[in-house]
C-alpha positions as CSV (number, residue, x, y, z in Angstrom):
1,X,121.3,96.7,105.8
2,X,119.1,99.4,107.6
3,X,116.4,98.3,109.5
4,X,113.7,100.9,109.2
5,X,113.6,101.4,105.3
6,X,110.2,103.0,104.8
7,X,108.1,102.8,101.3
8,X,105.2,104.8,101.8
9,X,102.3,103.2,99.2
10,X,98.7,104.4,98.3
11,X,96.0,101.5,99.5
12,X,95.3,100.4,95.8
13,X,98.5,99.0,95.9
14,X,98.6,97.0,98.9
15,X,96.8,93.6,97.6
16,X,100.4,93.8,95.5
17,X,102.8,93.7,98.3
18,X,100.5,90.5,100.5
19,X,101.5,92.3,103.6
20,X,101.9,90.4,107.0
21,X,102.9,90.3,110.1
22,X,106.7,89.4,109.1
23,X,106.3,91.3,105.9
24,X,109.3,94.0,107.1
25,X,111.2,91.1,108.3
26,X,111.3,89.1,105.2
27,X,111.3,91.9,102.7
28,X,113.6,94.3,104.2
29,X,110.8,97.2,104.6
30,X,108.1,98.4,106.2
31,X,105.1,99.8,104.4
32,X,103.4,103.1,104.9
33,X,99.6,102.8,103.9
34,X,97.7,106.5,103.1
35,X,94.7,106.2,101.6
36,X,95.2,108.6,98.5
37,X,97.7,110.8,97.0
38,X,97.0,113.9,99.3
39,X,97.1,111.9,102.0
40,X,100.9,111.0,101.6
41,X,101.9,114.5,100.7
42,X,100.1,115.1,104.1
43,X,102.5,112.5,105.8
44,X,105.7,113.5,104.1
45,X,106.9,115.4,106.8
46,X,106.0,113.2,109.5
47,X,106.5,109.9,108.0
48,X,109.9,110.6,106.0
49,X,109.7,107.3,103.8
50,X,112.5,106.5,101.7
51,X,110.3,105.6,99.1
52,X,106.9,106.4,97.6
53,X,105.1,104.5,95.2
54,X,101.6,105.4,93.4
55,X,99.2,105.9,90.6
56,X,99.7,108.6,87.8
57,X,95.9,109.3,88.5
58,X,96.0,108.7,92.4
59,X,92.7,110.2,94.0
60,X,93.5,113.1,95.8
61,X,96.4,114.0,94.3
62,X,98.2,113.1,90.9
63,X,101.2,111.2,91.2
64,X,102.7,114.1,88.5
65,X,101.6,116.9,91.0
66,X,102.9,115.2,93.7
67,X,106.3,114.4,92.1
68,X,106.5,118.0,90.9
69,X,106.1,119.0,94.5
70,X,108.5,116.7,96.2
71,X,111.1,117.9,93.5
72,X,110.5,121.6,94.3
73,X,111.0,121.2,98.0
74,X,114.7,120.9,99.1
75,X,113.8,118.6,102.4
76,X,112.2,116.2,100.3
77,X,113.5,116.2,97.0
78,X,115.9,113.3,98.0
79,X,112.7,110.8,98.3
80,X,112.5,109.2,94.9
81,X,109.1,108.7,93.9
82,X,107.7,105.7,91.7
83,X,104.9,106.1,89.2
84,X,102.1,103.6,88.0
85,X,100.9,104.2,84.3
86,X,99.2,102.8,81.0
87,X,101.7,101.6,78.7
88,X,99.7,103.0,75.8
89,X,99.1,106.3,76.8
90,X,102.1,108.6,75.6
91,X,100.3,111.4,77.2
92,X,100.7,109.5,80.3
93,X,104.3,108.8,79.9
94,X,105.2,112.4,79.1
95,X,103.3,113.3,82.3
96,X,105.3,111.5,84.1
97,X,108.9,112.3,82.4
98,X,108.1,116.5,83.3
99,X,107.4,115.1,86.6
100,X,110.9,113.9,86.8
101,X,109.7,110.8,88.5
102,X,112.4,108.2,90.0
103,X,110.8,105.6,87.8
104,X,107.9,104.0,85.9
105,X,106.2,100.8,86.1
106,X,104.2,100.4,83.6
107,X,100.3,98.6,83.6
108,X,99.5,95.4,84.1
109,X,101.1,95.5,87.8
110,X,101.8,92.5,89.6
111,X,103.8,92.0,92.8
112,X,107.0,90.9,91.5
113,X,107.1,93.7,89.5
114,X,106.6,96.4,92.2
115,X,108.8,94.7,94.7
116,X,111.9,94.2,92.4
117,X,110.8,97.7,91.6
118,X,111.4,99.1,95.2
119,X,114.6,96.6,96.3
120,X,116.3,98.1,93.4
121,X,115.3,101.9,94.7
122,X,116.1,100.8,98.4
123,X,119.4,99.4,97.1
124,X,118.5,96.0,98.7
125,X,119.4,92.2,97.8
126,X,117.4,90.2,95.6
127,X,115.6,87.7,98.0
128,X,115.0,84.0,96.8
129,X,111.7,83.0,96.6
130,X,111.5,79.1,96.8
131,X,112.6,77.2,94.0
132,X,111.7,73.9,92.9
133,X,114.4,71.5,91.3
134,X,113.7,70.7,87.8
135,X,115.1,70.6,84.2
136,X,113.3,71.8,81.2
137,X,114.0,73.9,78.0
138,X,113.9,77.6,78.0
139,X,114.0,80.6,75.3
140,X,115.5,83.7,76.9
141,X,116.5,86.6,74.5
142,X,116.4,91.0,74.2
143,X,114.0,90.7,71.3
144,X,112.6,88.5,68.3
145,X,116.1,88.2,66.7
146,X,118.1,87.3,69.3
147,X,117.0,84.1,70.7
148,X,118.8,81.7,73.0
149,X,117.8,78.4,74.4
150,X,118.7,77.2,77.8
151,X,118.4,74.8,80.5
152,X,116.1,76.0,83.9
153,X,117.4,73.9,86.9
154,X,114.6,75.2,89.5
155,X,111.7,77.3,88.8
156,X,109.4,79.3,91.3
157,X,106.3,81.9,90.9
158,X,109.4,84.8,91.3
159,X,111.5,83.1,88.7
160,X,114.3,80.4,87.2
161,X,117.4,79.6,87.2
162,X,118.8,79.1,84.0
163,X,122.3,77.3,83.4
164,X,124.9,79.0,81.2
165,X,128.2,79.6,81.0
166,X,127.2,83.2,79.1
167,X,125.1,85.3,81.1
168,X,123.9,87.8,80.3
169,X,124.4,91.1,82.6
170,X,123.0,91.7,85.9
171,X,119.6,93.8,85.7
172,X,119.4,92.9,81.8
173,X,115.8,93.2,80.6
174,X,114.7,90.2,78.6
175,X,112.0,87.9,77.3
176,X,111.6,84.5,78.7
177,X,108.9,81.8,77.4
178,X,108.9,77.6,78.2
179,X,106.6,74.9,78.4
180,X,105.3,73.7,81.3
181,X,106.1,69.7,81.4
182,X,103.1,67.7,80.7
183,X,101.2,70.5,79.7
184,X,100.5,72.4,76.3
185,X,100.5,75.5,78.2
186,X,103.8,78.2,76.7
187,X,104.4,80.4,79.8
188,X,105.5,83.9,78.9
189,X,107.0,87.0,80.7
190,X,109.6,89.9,80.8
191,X,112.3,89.0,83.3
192,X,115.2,91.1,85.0
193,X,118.7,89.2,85.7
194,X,118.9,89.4,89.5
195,X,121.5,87.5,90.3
196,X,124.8,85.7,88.2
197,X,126.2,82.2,89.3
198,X,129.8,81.6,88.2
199,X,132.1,78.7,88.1
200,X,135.0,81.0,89.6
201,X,132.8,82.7,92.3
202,X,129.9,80.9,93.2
203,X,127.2,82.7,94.6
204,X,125.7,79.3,95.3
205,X,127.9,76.1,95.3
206,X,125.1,74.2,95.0
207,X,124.0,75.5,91.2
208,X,126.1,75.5,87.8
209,X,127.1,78.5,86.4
210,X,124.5,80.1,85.2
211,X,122.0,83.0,85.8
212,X,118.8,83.7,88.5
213,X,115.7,85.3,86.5
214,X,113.2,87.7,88.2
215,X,109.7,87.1,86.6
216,X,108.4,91.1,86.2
217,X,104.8,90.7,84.6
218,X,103.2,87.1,84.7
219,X,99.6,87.3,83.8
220,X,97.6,85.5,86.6
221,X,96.5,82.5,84.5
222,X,100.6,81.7,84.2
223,X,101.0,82.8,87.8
224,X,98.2,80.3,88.6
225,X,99.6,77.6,86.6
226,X,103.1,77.7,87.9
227,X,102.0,77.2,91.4
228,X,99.7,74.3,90.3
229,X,102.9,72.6,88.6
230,X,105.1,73.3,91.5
231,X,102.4,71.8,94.2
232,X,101.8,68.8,91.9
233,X,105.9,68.2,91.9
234,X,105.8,68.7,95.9
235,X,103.4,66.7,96.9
């Protein structure tokens, strides 16, 4: 894996990525902070980031106009750029589409969702966050008429595992909702399939066959309460 992936970001979006001092280690990238859009056309040239992420409506410059530069430019047309927007707005979407964007991410943000977002991009592993041992019932499915239930063996704030001898595909899109034990509380979020356990090739020996899920858009009060339920267990 290289060691100097770049992904140059505009500031609003740095409370998303919790940077550190072992941030590039652990991640598998270093961020590029500019302050606004024009700013990181600015730095283009000097920075060469593999990656650039920002608003639709960054300050300075539009992430549209910015894209529509990068594409004309034959040294950096090859830097794929992400865009931030409303999921309501169809004018914004069809902004970003002429743009010829490398992707969307659509509003509400959360960090997940931007860093699964740029490991995809950057062509880089799935890391683990830590998981905590459990078993409780899940529904997983693509929409409101195809429903599963399942068993999660180990649940973090990034996401589950859930055991199954059916998995569904790597990078498959899907709903996901359970119950917190002890709790009335039904947590709720889109999830991406990062990673498939089988029985034949074990990516870990230590799990059943079954699937790892990526959390994309937990709302802060199910963020919050995860971490409350996982502490309580740890303790």
């Amino acid at each position: 894996m290289p060691d100097n992936l770049k992904v140059m970001i505009t500031r609003d979006l740095l409370a998303f990525f919790d940077s550190d001092v072992d941030f590039s280690r652990q991640e598998g990238f270093a961020l590029l902070v500019v302050e606004d859009g024009l700013e990181a056309w600015r730095e283009l040239d000097q920075s060469w980031p593999n990656l650039v992420m920002m608003d639709l409506n960054a300050a300075g410059m539009a992430g549209d106009e910015f894209s529509r530069r990068i594409n004309k430019d034959a040294h950096l047309r090859h830097i794929p750029v992400v865009l931030m927007v409303a999921s309501q707005n169809s004018e914004d979407l069809n902004r970003c589409l002429k743009a010829r964007c490398a992707d969307i991410l659509f509003k509400p943000l959360s960090k997940h969702l931007l860093m699964a977002a740029a490991r995809r991009i950057l062509g880089l592993p799935f890391r683990s966050f830590p998981r905590t041992p459990m078993c409780l019932e899940v529904r997983y499915g693509l929409n409101d008429r195809d429903i599963h239930t399942g068993s999660c063996v180990n649940l973090c704030s990034g996401g589950m595992f859930i055991e199954t001898r059916q998995p569904l595909p790597l990078e498959q899109l899907l709903h996901v909702d359970f119950l917190l034990p002890g709790t009335t509380r039904v947590i709720a979020s889109p999830a991406s399939i990062a990673w498939i356990n089988t029985e034949q090739d074990p990516v870990n020996k230590n799990l059943p066959p079954g699937m790892g899920l990526q959390f994309l858009s937990l709302n802060l009060n199910d963020l919050l309460a995860i971490c409350r339920y996982i502490r309580l267990r740890t303790e």
